[in-house]
C-alpha positions as YAML, in Angstrom:
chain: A
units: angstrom
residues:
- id: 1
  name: UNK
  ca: [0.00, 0.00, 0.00]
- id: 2
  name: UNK
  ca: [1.38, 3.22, -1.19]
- id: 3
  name: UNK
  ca: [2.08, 6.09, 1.96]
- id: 4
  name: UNK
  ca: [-1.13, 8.68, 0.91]
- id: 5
  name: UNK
  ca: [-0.71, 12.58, 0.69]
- id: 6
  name: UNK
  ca: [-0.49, 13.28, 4.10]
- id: 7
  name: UNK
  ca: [2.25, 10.60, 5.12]
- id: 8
  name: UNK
  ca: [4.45, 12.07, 2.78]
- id: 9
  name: UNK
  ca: [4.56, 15.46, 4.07]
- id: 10
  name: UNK
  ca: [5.12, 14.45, 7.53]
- id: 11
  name: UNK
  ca: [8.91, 14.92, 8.71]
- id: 12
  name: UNK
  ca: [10.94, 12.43, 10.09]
- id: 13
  name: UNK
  ca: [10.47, 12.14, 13.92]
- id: 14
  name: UNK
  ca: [13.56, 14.10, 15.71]
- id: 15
  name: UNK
  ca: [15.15, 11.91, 17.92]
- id: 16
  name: UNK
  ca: [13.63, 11.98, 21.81]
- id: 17
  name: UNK
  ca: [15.09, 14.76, 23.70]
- id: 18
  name: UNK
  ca: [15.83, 14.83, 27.41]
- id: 19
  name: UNK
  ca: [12.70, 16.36, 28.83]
- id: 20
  name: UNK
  ca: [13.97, 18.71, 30.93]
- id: 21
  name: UNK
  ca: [17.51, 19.91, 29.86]
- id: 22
  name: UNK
  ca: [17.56, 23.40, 32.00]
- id: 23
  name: UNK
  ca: [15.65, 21.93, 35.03]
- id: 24
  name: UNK
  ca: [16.46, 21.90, 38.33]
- id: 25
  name: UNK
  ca: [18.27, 18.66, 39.66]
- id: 26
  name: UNK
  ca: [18.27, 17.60, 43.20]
- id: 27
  name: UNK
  ca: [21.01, 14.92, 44.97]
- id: 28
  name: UNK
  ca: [20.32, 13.39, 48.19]
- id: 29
  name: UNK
  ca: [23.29, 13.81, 50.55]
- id: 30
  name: UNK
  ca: [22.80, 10.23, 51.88]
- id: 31
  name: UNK
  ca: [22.31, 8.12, 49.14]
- id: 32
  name: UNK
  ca: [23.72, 10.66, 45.91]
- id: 33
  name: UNK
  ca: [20.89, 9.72, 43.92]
- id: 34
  name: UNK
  ca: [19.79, 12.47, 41.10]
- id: 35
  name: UNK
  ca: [16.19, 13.32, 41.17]
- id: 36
  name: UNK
  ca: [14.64, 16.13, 39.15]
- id: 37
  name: UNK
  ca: [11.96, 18.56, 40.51]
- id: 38
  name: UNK
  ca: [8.98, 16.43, 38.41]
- id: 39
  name: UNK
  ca: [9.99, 13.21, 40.66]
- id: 40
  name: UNK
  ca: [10.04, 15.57, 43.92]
- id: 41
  name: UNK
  ca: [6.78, 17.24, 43.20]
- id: 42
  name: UNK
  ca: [5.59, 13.07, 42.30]
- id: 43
  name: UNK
  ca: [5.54, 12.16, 46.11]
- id: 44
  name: UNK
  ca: [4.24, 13.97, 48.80]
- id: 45
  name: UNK
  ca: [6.46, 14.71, 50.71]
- id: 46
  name: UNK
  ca: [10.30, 15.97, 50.34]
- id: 47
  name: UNK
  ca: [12.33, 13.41, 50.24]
- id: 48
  name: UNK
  ca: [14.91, 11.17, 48.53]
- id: 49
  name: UNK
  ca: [12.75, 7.88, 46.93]
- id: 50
  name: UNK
  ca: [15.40, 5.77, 47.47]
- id: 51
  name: UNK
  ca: [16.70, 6.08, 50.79]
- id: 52
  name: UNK
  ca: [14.06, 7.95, 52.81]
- id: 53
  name: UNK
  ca: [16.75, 10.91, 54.12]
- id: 54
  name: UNK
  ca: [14.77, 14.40, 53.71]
- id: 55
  name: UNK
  ca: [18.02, 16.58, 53.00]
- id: 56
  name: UNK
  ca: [18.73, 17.23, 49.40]
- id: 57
  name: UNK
  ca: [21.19, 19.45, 47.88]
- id: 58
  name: UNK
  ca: [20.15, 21.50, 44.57]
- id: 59
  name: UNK
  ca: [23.23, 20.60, 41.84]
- id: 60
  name: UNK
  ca: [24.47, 24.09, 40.58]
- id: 61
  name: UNK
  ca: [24.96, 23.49, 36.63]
- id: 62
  name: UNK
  ca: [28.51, 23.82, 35.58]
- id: 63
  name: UNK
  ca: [28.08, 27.29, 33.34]
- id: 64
  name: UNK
  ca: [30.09, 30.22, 35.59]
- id: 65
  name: UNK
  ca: [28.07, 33.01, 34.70]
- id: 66
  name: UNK
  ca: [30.21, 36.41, 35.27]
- id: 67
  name: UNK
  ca: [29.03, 39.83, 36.62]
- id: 68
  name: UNK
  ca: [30.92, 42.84, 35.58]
- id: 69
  name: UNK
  ca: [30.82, 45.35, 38.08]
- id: 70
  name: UNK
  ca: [30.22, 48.80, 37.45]
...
C-alpha cells in the first residue's frame, strides 16, 4: 500500500530529547541519587525515593556566569 498525501509530508520524527535539559536537579546527601523537581513534586512529601533521608542538595549546573561590576 502506497504512503497517501499526508504521510508524505510528515517529517521524520527528531530523535527523543531529554525532557527537561535546564531543570532543576536535586542529589540526596545520603544516598547521591539524582532526582529532578517532576519526581520531587511526584511524592508527597520531600524526600529522597530511594533512601528515605529528607536533605537534598540542589546541583548548581557547571556554566560560571560572570558579573561585571560597574
Amino acid at each position: 500500500m502506497e504512503p497517501g498525501p499526508e504521510e508524505e509530508s510528515l517529517p521524520p520524527e527528531a530523535p527523543p530529547r531529554e525532557r527537561n535539559p535546564g531543570g532543576l536537579t536535586y542529589e540526596c546527601i545520603n544516598c547521591g541519587s539524582k532526582l529532578t523537581a517532576d519526581q520531587l513534586a511526584m511524592t508527597p512529601e520531600i524526600k529522597c525515593p530511594f533512601c528515605g533521608y529528607r536533605i537534598l542538595r540542589k546541583v548548581r549546573p557547571p556554566i560560571v556566569k560572570h558579573v561585571k561590576a560597574r
